[in-house]
C-alpha positions as CSV (number, residue, x, y, z in Angstrom):
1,X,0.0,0.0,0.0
2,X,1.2,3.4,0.0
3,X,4.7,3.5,1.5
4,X,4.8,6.5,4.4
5,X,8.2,7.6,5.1
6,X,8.8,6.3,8.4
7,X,9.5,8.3,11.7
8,X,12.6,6.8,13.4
9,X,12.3,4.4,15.8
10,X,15.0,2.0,16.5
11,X,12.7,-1.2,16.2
12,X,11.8,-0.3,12.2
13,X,15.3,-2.5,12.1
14,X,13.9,-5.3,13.6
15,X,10.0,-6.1,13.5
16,X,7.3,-4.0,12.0
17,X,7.2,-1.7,9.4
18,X,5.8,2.0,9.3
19,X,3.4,0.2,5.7
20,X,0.4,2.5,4.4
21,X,-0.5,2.8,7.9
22,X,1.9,5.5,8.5
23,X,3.6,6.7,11.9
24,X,1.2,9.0,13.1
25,X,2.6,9.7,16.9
26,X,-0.1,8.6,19.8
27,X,0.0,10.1,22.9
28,X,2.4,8.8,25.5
29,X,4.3,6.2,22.9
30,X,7.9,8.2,22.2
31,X,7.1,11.0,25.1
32,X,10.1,10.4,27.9
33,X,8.8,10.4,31.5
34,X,10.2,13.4,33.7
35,X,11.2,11.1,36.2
36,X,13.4,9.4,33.8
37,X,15.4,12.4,34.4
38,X,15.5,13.1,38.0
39,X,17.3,10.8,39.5
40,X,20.5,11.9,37.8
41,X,19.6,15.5,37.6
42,X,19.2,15.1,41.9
43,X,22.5,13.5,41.7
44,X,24.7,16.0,40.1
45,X,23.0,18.6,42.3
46,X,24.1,16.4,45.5
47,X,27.3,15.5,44.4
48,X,28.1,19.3,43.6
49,X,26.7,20.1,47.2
50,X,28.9,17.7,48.9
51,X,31.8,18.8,47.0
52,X,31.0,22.4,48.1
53,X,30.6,21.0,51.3
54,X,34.2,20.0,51.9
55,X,35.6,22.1,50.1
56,X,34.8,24.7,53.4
57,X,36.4,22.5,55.6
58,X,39.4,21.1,53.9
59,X,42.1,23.0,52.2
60,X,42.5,19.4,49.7
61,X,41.9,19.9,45.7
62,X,38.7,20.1,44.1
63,X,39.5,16.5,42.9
64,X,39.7,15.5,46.6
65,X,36.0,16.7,47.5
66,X,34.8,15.3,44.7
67,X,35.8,11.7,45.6
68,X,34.9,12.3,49.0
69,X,31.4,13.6,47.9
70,X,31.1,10.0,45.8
71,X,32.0,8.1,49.1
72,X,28.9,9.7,50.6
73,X,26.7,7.6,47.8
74,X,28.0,4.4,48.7
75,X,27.3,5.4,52.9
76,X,31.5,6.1,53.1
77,X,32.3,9.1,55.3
78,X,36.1,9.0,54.9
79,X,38.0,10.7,57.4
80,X,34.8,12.0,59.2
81,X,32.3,15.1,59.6
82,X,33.6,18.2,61.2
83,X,31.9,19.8,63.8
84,X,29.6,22.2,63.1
85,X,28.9,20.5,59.9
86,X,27.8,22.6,57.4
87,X,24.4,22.7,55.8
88,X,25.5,21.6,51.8
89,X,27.4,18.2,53.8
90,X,24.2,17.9,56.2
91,X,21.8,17.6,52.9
92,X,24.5,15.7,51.1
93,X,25.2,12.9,53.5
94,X,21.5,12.0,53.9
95,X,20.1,12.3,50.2
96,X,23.1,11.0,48.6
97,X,22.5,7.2,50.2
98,X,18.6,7.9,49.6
99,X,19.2,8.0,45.9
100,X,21.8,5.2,45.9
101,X,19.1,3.0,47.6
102,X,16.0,4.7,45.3
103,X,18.5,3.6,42.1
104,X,18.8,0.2,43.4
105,X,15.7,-0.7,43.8
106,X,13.9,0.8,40.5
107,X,17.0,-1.1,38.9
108,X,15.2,-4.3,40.8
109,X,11.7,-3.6,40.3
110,X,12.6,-3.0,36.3
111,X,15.0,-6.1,36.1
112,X,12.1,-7.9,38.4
113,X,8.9,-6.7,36.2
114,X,11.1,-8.2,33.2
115,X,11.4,-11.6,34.8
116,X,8.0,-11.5,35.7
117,X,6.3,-11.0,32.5
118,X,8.2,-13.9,30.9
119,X,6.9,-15.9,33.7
120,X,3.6,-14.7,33.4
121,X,4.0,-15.0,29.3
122,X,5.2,-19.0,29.9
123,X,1.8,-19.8,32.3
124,X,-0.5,-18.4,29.7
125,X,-2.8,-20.5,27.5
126,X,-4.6,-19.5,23.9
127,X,-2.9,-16.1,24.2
128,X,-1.9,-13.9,21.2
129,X,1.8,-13.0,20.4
130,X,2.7,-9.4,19.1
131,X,5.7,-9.8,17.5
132,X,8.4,-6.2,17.3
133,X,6.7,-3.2,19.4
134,X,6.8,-0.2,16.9
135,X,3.7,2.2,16.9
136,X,1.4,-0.1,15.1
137,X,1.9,-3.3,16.9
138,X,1.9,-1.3,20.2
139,X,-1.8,-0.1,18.8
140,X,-2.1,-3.8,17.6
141,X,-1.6,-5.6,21.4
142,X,-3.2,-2.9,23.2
143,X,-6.7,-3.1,21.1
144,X,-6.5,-7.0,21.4
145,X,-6.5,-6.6,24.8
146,X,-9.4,-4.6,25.2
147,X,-10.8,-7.0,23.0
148,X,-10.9,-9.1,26.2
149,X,-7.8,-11.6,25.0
150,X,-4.3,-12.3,26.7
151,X,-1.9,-10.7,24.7
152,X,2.3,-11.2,24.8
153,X,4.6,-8.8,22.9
154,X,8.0,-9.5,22.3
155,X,10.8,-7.1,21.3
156,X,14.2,-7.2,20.9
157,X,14.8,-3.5,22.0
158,X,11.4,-2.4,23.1
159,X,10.9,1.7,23.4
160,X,10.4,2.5,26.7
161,X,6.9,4.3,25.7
162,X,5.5,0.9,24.1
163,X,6.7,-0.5,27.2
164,X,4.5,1.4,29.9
165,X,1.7,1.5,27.7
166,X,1.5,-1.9,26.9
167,X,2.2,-2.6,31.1
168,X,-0.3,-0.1,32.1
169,X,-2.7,-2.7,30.1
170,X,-1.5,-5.7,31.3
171,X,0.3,-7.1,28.7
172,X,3.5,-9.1,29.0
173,X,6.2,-7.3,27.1
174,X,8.7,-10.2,26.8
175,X,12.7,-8.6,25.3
176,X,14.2,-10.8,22.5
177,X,14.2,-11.2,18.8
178,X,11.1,-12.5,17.8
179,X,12.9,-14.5,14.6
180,X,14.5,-16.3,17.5
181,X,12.8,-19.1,18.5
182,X,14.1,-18.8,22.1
183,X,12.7,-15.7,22.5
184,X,9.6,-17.1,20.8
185,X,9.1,-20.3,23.3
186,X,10.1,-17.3,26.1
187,X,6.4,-15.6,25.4
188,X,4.7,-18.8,25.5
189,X,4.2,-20.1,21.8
190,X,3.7,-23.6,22.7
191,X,0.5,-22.4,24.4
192,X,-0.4,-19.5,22.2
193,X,-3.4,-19.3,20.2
194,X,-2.2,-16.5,17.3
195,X,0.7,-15.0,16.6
196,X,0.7,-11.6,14.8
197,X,3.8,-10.0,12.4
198,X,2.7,-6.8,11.3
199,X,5.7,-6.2,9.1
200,X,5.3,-5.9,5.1
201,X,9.0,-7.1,4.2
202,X,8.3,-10.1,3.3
203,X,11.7,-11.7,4.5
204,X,11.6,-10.8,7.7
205,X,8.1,-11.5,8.7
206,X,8.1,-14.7,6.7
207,X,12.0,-15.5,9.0
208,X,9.6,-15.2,12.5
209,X,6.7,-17.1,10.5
210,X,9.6,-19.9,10.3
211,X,10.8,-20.1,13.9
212,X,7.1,-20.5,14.9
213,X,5.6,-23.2,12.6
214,X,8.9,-24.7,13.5
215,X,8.0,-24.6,17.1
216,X,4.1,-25.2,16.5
217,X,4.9,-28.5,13.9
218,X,4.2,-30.9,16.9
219,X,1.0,-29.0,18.6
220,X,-2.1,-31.7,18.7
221,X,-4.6,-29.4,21.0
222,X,-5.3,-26.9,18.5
223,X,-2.9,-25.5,15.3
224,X,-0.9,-22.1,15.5
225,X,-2.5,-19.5,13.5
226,X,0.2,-16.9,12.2
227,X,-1.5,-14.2,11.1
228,X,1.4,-12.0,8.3
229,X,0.6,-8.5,6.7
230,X,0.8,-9.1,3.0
231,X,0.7,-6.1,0.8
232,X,0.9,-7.8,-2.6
233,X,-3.2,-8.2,-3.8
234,X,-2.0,-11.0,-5.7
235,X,0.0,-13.0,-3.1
236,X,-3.2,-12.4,-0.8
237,X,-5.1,-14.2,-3.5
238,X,-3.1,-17.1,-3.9
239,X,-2.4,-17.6,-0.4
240,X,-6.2,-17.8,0.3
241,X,-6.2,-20.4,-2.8
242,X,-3.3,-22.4,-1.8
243,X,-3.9,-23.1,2.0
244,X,-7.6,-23.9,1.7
245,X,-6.7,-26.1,-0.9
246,X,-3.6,-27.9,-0.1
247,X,-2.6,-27.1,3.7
248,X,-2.0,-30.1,5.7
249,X,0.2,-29.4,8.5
250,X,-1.9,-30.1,11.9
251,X,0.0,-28.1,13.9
252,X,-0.1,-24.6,12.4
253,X,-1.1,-22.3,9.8
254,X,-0.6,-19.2,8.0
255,X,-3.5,-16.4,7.6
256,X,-2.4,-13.5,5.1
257,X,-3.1,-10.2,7.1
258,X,-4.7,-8.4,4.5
259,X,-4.6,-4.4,6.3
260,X,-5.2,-3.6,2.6
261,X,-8.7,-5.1,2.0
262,X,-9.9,-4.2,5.3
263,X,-9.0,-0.8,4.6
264,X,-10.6,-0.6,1.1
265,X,-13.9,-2.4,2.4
266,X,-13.7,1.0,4.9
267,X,-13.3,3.4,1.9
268,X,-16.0,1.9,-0.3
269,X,-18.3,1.9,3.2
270,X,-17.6,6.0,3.5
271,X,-18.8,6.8,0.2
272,X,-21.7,4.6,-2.1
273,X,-20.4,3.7,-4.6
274,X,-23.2,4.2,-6.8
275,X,-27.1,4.2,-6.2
276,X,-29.5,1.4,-4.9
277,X,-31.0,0.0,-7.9
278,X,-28.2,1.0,-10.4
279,X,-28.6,-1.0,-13.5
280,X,-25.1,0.8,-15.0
281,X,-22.5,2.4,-12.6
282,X,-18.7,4.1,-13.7
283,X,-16.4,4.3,-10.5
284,X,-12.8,6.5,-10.6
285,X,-10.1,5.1,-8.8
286,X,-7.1,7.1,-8.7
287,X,-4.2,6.1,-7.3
288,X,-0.9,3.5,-8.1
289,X,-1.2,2.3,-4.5
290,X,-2.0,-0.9,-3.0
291,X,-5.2,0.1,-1.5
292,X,-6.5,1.8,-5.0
293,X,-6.3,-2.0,-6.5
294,X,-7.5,-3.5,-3.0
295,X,-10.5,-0.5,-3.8
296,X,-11.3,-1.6,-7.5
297,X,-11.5,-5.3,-6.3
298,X,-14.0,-4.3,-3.1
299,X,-16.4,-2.5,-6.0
300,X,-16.3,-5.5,-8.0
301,X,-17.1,-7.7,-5.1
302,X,-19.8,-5.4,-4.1
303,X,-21.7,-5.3,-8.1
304,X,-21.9,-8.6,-7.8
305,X,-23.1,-8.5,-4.6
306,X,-25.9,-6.6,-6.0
307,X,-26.7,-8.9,-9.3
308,X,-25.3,-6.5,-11.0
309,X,-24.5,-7.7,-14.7
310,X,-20.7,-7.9,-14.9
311,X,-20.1,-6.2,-17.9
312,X,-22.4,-2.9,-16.4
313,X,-19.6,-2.0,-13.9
314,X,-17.3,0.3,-15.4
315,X,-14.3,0.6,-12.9
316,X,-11.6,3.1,-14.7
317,X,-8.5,3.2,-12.7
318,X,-6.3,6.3,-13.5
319,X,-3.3,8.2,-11.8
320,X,-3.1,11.4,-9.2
321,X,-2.6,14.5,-9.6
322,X,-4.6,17.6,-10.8
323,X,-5.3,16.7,-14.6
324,X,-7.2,13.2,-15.0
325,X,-8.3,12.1,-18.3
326,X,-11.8,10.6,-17.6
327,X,-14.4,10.4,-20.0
328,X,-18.2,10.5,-18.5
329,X,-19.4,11.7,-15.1
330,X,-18.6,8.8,-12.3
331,X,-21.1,7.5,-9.8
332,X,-18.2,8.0,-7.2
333,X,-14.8,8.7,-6.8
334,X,-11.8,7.5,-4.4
335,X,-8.7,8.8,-4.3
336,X,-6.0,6.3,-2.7
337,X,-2.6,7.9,-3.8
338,X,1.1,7.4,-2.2
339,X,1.3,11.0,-1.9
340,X,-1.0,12.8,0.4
341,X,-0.5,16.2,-0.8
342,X,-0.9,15.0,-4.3
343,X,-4.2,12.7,-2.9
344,X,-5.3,15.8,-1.6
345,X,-5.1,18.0,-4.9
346,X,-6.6,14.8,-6.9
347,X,-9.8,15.3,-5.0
348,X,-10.1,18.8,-5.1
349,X,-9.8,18.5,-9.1
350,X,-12.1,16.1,-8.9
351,X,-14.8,17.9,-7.1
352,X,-14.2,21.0,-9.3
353,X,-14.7,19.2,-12.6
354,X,-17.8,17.0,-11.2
355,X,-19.9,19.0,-9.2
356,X,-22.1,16.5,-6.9
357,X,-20.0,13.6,-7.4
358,X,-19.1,12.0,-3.6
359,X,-15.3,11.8,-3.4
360,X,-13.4,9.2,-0.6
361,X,-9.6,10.1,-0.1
362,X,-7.7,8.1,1.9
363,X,-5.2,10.6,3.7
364,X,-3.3,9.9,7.8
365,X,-0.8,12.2,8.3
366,X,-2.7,15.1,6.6
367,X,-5.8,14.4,7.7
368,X,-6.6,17.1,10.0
369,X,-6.1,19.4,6.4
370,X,-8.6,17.1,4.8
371,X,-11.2,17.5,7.8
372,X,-11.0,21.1,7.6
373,X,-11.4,21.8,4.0
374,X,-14.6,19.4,4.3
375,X,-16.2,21.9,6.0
376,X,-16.4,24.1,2.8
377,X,-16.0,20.4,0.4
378,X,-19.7,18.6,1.4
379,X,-18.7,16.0,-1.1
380,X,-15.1,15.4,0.0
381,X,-14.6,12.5,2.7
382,X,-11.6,12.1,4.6
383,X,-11.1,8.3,5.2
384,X,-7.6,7.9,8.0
385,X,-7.9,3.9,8.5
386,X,-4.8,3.9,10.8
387,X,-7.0,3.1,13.6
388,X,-9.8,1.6,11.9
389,X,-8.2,-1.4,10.3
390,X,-6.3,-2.9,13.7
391,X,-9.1,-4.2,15.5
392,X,-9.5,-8.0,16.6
393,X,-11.7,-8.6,14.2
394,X,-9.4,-7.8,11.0
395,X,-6.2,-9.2,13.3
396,X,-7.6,-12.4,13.7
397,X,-9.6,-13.2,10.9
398,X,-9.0,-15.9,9.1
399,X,-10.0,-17.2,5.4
400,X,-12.6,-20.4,6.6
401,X,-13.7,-18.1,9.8
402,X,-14.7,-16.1,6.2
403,X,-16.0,-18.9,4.3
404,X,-18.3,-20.0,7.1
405,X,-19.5,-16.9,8.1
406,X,-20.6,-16.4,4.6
407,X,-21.9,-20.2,4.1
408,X,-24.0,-19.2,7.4
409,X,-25.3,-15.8,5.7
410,X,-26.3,-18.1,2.6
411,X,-28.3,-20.3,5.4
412,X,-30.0,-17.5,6.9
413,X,-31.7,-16.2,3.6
414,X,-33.5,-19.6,3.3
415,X,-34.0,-20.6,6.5
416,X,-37.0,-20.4,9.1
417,X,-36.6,-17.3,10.6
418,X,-37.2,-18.6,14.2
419,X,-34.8,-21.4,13.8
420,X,-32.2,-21.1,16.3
421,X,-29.5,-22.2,13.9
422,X,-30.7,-18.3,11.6
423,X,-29.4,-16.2,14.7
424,X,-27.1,-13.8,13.2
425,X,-23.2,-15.0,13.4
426,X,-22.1,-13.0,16.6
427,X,-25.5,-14.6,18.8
428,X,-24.5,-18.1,17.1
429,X,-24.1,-20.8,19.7
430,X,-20.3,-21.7,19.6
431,X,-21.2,-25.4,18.2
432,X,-23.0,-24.2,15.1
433,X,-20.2,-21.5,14.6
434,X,-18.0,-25.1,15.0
435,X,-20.4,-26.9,12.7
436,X,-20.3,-23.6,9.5
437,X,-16.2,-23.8,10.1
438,X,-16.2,-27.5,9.6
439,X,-18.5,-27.0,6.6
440,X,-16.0,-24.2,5.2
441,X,-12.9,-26.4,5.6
442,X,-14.6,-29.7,3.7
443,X,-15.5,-27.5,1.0
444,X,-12.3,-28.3,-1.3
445,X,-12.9,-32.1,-0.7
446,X,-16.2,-31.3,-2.6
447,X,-14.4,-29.5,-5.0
448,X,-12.1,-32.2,-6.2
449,X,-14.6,-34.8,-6.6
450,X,-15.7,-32.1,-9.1
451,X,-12.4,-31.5,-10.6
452,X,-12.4,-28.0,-9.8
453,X,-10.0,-25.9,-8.2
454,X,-10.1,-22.4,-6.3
455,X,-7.9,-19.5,-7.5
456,X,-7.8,-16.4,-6.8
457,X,-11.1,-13.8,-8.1
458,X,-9.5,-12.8,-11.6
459,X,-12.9,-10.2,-12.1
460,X,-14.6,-13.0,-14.3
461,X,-17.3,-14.9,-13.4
462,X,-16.8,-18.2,-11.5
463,X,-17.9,-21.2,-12.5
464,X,-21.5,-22.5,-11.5
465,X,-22.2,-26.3,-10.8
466,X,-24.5,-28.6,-13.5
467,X,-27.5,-30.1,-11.8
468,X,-26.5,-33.8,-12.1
469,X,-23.1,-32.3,-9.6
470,X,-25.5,-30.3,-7.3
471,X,-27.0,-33.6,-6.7
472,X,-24.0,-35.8,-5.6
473,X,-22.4,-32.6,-4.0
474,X,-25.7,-32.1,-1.9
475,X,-25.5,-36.0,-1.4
476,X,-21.3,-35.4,0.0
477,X,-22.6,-32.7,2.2
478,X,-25.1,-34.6,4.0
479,X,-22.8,-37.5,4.3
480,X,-20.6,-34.5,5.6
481,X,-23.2,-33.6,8.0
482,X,-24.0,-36.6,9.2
483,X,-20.8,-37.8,10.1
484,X,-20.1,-34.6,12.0
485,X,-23.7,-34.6,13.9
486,X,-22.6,-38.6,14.8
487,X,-19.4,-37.5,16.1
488,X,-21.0,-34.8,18.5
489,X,-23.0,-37.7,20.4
490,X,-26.1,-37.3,18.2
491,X,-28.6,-39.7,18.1
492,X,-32.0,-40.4,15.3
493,X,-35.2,-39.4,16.9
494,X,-37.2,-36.9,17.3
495,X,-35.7,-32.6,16.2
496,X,-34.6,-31.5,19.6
497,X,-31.4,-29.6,20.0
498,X,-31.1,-30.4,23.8
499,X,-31.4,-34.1,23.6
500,X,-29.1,-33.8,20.8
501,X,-31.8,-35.9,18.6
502,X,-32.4,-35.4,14.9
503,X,-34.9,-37.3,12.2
504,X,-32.4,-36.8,9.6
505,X,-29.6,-39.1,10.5
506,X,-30.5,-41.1,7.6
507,X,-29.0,-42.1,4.5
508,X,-29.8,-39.7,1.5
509,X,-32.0,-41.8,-0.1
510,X,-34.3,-41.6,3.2
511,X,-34.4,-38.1,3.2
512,X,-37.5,-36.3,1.7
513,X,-37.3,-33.6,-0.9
514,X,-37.5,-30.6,0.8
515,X,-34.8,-31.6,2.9
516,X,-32.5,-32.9,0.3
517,X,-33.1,-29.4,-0.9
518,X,-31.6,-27.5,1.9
519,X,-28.0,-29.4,0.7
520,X,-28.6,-28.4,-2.9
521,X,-29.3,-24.8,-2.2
522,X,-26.0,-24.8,-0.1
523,X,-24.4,-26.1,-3.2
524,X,-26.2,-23.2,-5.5
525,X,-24.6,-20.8,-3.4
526,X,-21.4,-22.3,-2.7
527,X,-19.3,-20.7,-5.7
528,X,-20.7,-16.7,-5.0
529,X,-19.9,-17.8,-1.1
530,X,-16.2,-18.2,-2.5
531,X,-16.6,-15.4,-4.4
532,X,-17.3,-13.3,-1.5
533,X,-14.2,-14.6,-0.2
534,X,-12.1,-13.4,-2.9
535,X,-11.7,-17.6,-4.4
536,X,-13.2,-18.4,-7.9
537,X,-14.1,-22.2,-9.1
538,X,-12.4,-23.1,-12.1
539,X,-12.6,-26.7,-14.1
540,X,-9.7,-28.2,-14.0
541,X,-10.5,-31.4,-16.1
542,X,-13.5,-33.7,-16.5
543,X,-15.9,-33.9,-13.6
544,X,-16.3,-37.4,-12.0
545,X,-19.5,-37.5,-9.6
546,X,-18.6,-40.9,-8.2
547,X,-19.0,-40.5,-4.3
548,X,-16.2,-41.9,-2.0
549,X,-17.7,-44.0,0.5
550,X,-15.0,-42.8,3.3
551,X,-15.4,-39.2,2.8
552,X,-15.5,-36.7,6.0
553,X,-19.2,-34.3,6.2
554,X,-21.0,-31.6,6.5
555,X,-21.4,-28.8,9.0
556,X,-24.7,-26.8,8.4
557,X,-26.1,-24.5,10.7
């Protein structure tokens, strides 16, 4: 995405990268504490004191009062006091072993605090690791945690700001190298549930991404999810292909971090991007960053979201800057350049050449500008997704958490309305979220009995099912299904959820109709549930329908 130039911070060397999210400064990050300070401001002023001090009652050289005035730090009068004593060795021989003692022990309670978080970091269990403590994964751990989850950071030089912050909230800030997998087993991988790199060089997230599937190869309880910014639309795509597809590893797995989809599903939610009901629709996207192309694929998703025809979307994608070549009036506009200033003079141009026409720029460190000239520009929008796009629920996410919770949307529009299985997602019992993720995860072993193959969206359409394979595929998912309702300790009998009895524990051939219905409707929607996702079916050869008598089933809410 577009490429800030970063603030300096001594952990951009390490972990984390400053990305399109910028380095916008938070309050209380890089800001020193006073008290930092006083301890060895108070000790020069003693030390001179004492010096000062003996220098009235001894003739000896300056150098000799100044060693004698160290002495008093360490609770070492030398040759003695006179008598009277004066004032400046009265306040010098009682502070000076105050602040030797006040030094020692914030030297313990730091060294102690340390030690303490790696031991609470060890005891955890289904905690998330933050890997590098620049500004964003500091924002990163600390919204997690008010997200209600147990969060670890580790750093191998962590700023003292990140630090307190991160403290203050109760997370465990743990120092080493995250690539290291000592550090790693040090914040409690082998218990962790997620571990987040927030870092878009590939090389070095993908080097800490190593260390922990490493660590995580031999989990059985539950896998590793590593969760790794990607800024490359393309990679995204195949990653989402590849691992639903052909993943096997038990103990782990890798989720691409896509900061720049999230963001552009934010810009296209600020601004319509054209209206309800549109049978035609032209969009400008202007911009040679990431989130412009991460933009241009969200409007696509959306038109066909809409049953839109796909050759009535007219997405033109131009450069920034003040002149733009663009033939008829668009619906909307969004501006997603590298440059703000230029970003900023893009909209303005636009708004002065289309009159009326709603205009989205994406802008952080220049955002304040934007808001103000707003005021005057009622169809200019400032979008600043620095904030908006780290939250747990774009951290975490995870491609078959997507799938499902799209395969349970699918469900909802067909299903009785006061069925307890057509709650929305977030009031979903926890077993029938289990039951939509089981569902999401079989869906490739459909897809090879049907020769097909997920890629990544490529704008055409995806391929749709023939009858004759919505038939066995309906007949795979409840085999799926009932397989997975077996395994859970359900029993034929009559439909009741609570003595975990069900009528339709019954071969397929059993079933009536309307029922088998329900598994081909799942099947009708399965390739624009992909879609959603960002995955398109292809054909990769001839279909073969012939069942496998062993396959694993369904999970249908």
């Amino acid at each position: 995405m577009a490429a800030l130039p970063p603030l300096p911070r001594a952990e951009e060397t390490e972990i984390g990268g400053t990305g399109w999210t910028g380095e916008v400064d938070v309050a209380g990050t890089d800001r020193r504490s006073p008290y930092s300070l006083l301890v060895p401001a108070a000790t020069i002023v003693v030390f001179t004191l004492g010096a000062w001090g003996f220098a009235l009652v001894d003739s000896g050289s300056w150098l000799d009062h100044g060693y004698r005035s160290l002495q008093l730090f360490v609770i070492e009068a030398g040759d003695g006091f006179p008598d009277p004593i004066p004032w400046q060795l009265e306040v010098t021989r009682w502070v000076a072993p105050a602040i030797t003692l006040l030094s020692t022990a914030l030297a313990v309670a730091v060294l102690s605090r340390g030690r303490l978080d790696a031991w609470r970091a060890r005891r955890m269990r289904g905690h998330v690791i933050v890997a590098g403590l620049g500004r964003r994964e500091t924002e990163a751990a600390l919204v997690l945690r008010r997200g209600g989850h147990d969060v670890v950071v580790i750093s191998r030089h962590p700023p003292a700001g990140g630090v307190r912050r991160c403290r203050r909230a109760g997370i465990a800030v743990v120092e080493g190298d995250p690539r290291d997998p000592l550090a790693l087993e040090a914040g409690g991988l082998g218990r962790a549930s997620d571990l987040i790199v927030l870092d878009p060089e590939l090389e070095t997230s993908g080097r800490v991404a190593l260390a922990a599937v490493g660590l995580a190869a031999a989990r059985s309880e539950w896998p590793l999810v590593v969760h790794v910014e990607m800024a490359d639309p393309a990679l995204v795509g195949l990653l989402k292909a590849l691992k639903i597809s052909e993943h096997h590893a038990a103990g782990w797995r890798v989720e691409e971090l896509d900061l720049a989809g999230a963001g552009a599903s934010i810009m296209v939610d600020a601004v319509a991007p054209w209206a309800d009901g549109s049978a035609l629709a032209e969009v400008l996207v202007a911009g040679e960053s990431t989130l412009a192309a991460a933009v241009v694929s969200e409007l696509r998703r959306r038109w066909r979201l809409s049953g839109g025809a796909p050759d009535a979307l007219s997405v033109v994608r131009t450069g920034s800057g003040s002149a733009l070549s663009v033939g008829a009036v668009p619906s909307s506009v969004y501006v997603c350049a590298d440059d703000e200033p230029e970003a900023l003079t893009t909209a303005l141009a636009v708004l002065r050449d289309f009159p009326g026409v709603p205009v989205a720029v994406h802008l952080e460190h220049t955002a304040s500008f934007g808001t103000l000239l707003m005021q005057d520009a009622h169809d200019l929008h400032v979008v600043s997704l620095d904030t908006q796009v780290l939250t747990p629920a774009v951290l975490l996410d995870t491609t078959v958490e997507r799938i499902a919770r799209a395969l349970h949307g699918a469900y909802r529009r067909q299903a009785e309305a006061t069925s307890p299985s057509a709650l929305p997602w977030a009031e979903l019992a926890e077993s029938l979220r289990a039951s939509n993720r089981a569902q999401a995860e079989h869906v490739c072993d459909k897809l090879r009995v049907m020769r097909r193959v997920l890629l990544p969206d490529d704008g055409q359409p995806t391929d749709r099912f023939t009858e004759d394979e919505i038939q066995e595929l309906g007949r795979l998912e409840h085999d799926r299904w009932v397989a997975e309702r077996r395994a859970a300790g359900w029993t034929p009998g009559p439909r009741d959820t609570h003595a975990r009895t069900t009528p339709y524990l019954v071969p397929w051939e059993e079933l009536t109709e309307e029922v088998r219905e329900i598994d081909r409707q799942f099947v009708r929607a399965l390739p624009d549930v992909l879609a959603d996702s960002g995955l398109v079916i292809r054909r990769s050869g001839a279909s073969s329908v012939q069942p496998s008598a062993d396959r694993p089933v369904r999970s249908g809410s």
